[in-house]
Structure formats: structure tokens, C-alpha cells
C-alpha positions as CSV (number, residue, x, y, z in Angstrom):
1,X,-15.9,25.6,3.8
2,X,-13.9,22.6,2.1
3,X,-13.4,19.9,4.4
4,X,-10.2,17.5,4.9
5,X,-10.1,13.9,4.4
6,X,-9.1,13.0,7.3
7,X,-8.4,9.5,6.1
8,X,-6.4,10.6,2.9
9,X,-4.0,12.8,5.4
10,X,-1.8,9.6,6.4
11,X,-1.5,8.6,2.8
12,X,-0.3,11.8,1.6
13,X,2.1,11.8,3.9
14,X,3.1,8.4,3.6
15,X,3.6,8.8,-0.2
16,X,5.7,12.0,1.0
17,X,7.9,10.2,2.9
18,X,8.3,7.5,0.5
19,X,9.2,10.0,-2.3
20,X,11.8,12.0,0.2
21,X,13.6,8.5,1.0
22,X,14.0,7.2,-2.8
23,X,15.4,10.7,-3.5
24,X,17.6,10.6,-1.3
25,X,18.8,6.8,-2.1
26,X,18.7,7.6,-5.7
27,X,20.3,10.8,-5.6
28,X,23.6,10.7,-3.2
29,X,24.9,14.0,-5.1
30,X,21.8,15.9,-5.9
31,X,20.1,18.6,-4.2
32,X,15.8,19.2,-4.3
33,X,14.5,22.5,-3.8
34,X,11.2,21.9,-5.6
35,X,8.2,18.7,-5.1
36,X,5.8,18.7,-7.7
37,X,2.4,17.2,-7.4
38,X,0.2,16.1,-10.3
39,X,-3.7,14.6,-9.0
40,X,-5.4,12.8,-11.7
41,X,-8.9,12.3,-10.5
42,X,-10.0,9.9,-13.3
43,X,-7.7,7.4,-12.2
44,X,-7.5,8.6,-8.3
45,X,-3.5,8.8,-8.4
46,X,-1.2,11.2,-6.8
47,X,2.0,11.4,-8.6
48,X,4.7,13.0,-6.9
49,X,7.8,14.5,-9.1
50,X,11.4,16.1,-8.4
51,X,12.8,19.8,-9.3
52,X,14.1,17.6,-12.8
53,X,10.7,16.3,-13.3
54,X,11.5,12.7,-12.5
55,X,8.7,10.6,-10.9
56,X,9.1,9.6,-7.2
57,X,6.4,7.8,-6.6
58,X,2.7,7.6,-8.0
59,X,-0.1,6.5,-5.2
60,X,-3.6,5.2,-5.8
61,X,-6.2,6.7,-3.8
62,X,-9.3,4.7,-5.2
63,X,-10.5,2.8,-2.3
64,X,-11.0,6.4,0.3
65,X,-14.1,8.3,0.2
66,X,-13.9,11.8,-1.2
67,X,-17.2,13.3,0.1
68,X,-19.5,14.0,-3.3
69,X,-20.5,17.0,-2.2
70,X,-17.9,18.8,-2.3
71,X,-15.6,19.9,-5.3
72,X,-13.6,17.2,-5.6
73,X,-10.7,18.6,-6.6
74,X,-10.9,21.6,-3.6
75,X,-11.3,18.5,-1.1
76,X,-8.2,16.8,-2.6
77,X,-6.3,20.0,-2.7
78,X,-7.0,21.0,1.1
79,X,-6.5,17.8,2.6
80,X,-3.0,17.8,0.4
81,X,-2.3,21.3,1.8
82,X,-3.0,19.8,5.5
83,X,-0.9,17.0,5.3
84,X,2.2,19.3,4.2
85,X,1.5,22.0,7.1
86,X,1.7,18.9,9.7
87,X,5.1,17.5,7.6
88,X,6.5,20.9,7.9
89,X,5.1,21.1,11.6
90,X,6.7,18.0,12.0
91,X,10.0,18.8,10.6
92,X,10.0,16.5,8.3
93,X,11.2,18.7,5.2
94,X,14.6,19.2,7.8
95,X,16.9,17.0,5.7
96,X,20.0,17.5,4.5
97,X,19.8,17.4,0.3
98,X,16.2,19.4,0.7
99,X,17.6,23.0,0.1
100,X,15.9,26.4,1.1
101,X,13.7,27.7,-0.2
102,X,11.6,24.8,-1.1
103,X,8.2,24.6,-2.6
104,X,6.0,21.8,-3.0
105,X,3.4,22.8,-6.0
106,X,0.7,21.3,-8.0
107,X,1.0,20.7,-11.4
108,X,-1.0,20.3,-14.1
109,X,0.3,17.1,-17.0
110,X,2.7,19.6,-18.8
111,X,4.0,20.6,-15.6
112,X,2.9,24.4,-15.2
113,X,1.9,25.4,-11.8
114,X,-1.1,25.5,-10.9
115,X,-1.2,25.8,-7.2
116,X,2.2,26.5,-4.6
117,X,0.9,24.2,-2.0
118,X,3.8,25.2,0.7
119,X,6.8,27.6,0.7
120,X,9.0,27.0,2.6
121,X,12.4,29.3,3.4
122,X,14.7,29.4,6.9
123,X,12.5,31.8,8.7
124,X,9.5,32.2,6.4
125,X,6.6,29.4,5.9
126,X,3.6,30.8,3.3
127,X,0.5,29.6,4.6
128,X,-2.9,29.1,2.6
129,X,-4.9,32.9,2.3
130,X,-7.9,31.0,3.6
131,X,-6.1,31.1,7.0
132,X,-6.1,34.9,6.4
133,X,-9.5,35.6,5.9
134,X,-11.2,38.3,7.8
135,X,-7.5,39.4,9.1
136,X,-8.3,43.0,8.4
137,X,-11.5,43.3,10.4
138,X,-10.3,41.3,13.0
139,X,-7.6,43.5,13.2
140,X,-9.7,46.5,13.1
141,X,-11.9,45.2,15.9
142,X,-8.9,44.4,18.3
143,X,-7.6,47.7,18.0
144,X,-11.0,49.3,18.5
145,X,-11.3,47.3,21.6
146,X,-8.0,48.5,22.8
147,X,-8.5,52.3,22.3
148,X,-11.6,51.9,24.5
């Protein structure tokens, strides 16, 4: 199991919040619908990008520990993907130019997805299929129990 960095998760969502608020001063008449999120490992920045493909804000994460032995790049990506379930759990995706649905995605340098990080719609919030695993079974053992 990949673990979160717990210490990267108020950085991330620091640099989230930054990005939001200099969209929103920068961009009085524009809608976003769409984050994009470009990790470059060799130079431990996050970049963080708008539906047009403008930067928002680029953050250096140099000076955290990312545990060795793991993947590095599965560590980063989890911990990213906790730190938008707890924005989203906070509400803090509820503002007025973010429009629904509205993805926040990892990108690679020419800007082709590589990973939908969070989708979120109105009623609908697409969680990670890790969260899924062993769903069936678990299923299959409840109802078992039941009919008992």
C-alpha cells in the first residue's frame, strides 16, 4: 500500500488555494472547469495550470521527505489525490467561477492526461478504484450473512 505524506498534504493544498485565488483575481470574466497538475520530480515542483493551459502557480517541494521506498511518483500521486478529497470534503472547490463538472488531472509536459485525480459534478464525486477494492466480495459476504 502507498502511503501519504502527511507533511506534503498542507502544501498541496496550500498551492491549491493559492492557484484558486489568483484565478479568480486574474480572471473577473472567466469560468474553470478543469486544474491541471504537472509533478516534475527532478526538480521537486508541482505546477498547477488552468482549463487554457496558463500556469497558476509552480511550488517547490525539495526540502519534504518522500519516503525512498516507495515509488516516488505513486507516493506523490496519492498524497495529491488526499489533499483534493479533503478540499472537496471541505468545500473548497464551492466557488462561484469553478463550473460543474470539474476535474482536476495530472499531466504529463505536453499536457495529455495521464491521471483524473478528482471529478467532480453536482451530485457525483469519482473516487480513486483503490477505495473500491474487494467491493465485490465484500458485497458477496454481506449478503451471505444476511440470507442466513
Amino acid at each position: 500500500m502507498i502511503t501519504i505524506n502527511k507533511e506534503l498534504i498542507p502544501v498541496f493544498e496550500n498551492a491549491l488555494i493559492d492557484s484558486l485565488n489568483y484565478f479568480e483575481s486574474n480572471n473577473k470574466e472567466s469560468s474553470l472547469s478543469d486544474l491541471y497538475l504537472n509533478l516534475d520530480k527532478e526538480n521537486a515542483t508541482l505546477s498547477i495550470y488552468d482549463d487554457m493551459e496558463s500556469k497558476l502557480l509552480e511550488v517547490n517541494f525539495e526540502n519534504y521527505h518522500v519516503d525512498d521506498t516507495e515509488d516516488f511518483d505513486m507516493q506523490l500521486i496519492a498524497t495529491l489525490k488526499y489533499a483534493l478529497q479533503q478540499f472537496e470534503q471541505k468545500q473548497s472547490f464551492n466557488r462561484d467561477f469553478i463550473v460543474k463538472p470539474f476535474a482536476v488531472s495530472l499531466v504529463d509536459d505536453d499536457f495529455v492526461i495521464s491521471e483524473e485525480l478528482i471529478f467532480i459534478d453536482d451530485d457525483t464525486l469519482k473516487v480513486d478504484e483503490n477505495l473500491l477494492t474487494d467491493l465485490d466480495k465484500q458485497l458477496d459476504d454481506f449478503f451471505k450473512d444476511l440470507m442466513k
